[in-house]
C-alpha positions in Angstrom: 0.0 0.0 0.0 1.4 3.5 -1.2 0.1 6.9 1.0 0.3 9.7 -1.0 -0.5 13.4 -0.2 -1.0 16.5 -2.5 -3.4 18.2 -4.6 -2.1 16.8 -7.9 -5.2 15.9 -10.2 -4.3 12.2 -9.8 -4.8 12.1 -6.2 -7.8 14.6 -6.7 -9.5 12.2 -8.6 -8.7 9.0 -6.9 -10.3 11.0 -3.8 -13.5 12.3 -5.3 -13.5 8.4 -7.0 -13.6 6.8 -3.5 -15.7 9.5 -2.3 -18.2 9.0 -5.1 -18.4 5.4 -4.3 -18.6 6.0 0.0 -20.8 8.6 0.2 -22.9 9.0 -2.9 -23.5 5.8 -3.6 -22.8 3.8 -0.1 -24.9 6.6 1.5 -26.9 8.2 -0.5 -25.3 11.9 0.1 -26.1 13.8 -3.1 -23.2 14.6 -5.0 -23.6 18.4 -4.9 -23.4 18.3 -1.7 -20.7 15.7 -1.4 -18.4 18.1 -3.6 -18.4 21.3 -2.5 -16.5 24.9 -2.7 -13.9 23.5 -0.3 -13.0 20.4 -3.5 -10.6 23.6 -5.6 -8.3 22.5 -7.5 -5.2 23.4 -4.5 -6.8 21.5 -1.8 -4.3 18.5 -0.6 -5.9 15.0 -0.1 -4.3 11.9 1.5 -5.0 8.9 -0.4 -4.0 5.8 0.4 -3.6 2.8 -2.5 -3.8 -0.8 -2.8 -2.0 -0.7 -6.3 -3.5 1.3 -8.5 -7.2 1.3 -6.3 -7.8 4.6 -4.1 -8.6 2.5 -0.8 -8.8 5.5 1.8 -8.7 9.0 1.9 -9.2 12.5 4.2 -9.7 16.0 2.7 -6.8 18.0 4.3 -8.0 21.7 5.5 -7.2 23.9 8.3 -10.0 26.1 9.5 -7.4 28.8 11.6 -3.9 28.7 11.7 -3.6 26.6 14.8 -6.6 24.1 13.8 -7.0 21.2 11.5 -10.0 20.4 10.1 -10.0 16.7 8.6 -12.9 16.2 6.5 -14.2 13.6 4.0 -12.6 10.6 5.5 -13.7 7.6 3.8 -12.4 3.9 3.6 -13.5 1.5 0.8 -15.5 -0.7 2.5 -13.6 -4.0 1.5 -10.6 -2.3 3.1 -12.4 -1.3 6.5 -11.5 -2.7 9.8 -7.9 -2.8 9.0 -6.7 0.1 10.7 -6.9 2.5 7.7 -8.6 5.8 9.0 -6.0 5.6 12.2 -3.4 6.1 9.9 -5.3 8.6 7.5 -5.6 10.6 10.8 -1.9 10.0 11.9 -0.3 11.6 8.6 -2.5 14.6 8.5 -2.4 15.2 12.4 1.3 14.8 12.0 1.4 17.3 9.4 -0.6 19.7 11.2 1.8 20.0 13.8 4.8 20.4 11.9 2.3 23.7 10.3 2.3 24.5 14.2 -1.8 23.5 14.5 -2.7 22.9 18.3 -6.3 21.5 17.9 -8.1 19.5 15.4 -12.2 19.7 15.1 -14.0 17.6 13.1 -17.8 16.6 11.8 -18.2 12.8 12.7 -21.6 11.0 11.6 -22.9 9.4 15.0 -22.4 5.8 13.7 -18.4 6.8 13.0 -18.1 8.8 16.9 -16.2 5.0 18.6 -14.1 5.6 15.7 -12.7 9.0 16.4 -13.2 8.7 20.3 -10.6 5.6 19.6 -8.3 8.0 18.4 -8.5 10.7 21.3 -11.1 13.0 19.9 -14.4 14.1 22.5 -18.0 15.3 21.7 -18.4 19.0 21.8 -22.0 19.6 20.6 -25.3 18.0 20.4 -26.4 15.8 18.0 -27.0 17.5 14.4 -27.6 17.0 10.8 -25.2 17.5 8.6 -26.2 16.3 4.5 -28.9 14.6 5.7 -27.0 12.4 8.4 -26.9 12.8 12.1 -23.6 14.1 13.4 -21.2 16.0 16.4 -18.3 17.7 16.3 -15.2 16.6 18.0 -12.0 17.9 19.1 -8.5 17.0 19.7 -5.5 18.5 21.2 -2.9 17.9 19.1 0.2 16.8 20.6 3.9 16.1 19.7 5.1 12.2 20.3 
């Protein structure tokens, strides 16, 4: 398995590929509101391959200097369960820190919140709907190992 991170249109596309297939079609989030204003043409994505096949991926974005914002983490689903979206979120909160980010805050759908609570992040609002799903935000402090 190859990781690789930047906002070249090959990554782009494997992204929005695996995202097609996760959240449009897995889903049923409508694909104009799947893509949005944040998908430009400079915004970095991890994607993470199994050869040639975009098998994971995270929408990098910071929404301050100090805060990253992962969004649009998705794993192929024949790929889930393997530890996958703990390393998605290892790169990217890596790379935050080296760009001297403190916190990271986060949408999570309800049925993904064990997930992120797995990897250190906490509830810090009700329960809302986001795209038609139910969701909270979460936090992290961001810390050096």
């Amino acid at each position: 398995m190859e990781k690789i991170f930047n906002a070249s249109p090959f990554v782009q596309a494997a992204a929005f590929y695996l995202r097609y297939h996760v959240f449009v079609l897995e889903q049923s989030i409508p694909p104009t509101l799947e893509f949005d204003r944040l998908d430009t043409s400079d915004r970095a994505y991890l994607v993470i391959f199994d050869g040639t096949v975009p098998i994971a991926t995270v929408r990098y974005q910071t929404t301050e200097k100090t805060c990253l914002n992962p969004d649009r983490l998705c794993v192929h689903p024949d790929y889930r369960n393997l530890g996958l979206g703990t390393d998605l979120l290892r790169v990217i909160e890596k790379r935050a820190l080296d760009e001297n980010c403190t916190t990271s805050k986060l949408s999570a759908e309800t049925t993904a919140q064990a997930f992120y609570e797995k990897n250190g992040y906490s509830v810090i609002s009700a329960i809302f709907e986001e795209d038609g799903i139910p969701c909270v935000e979460m936090k992290k402090d961001l810390v050096s190992k």
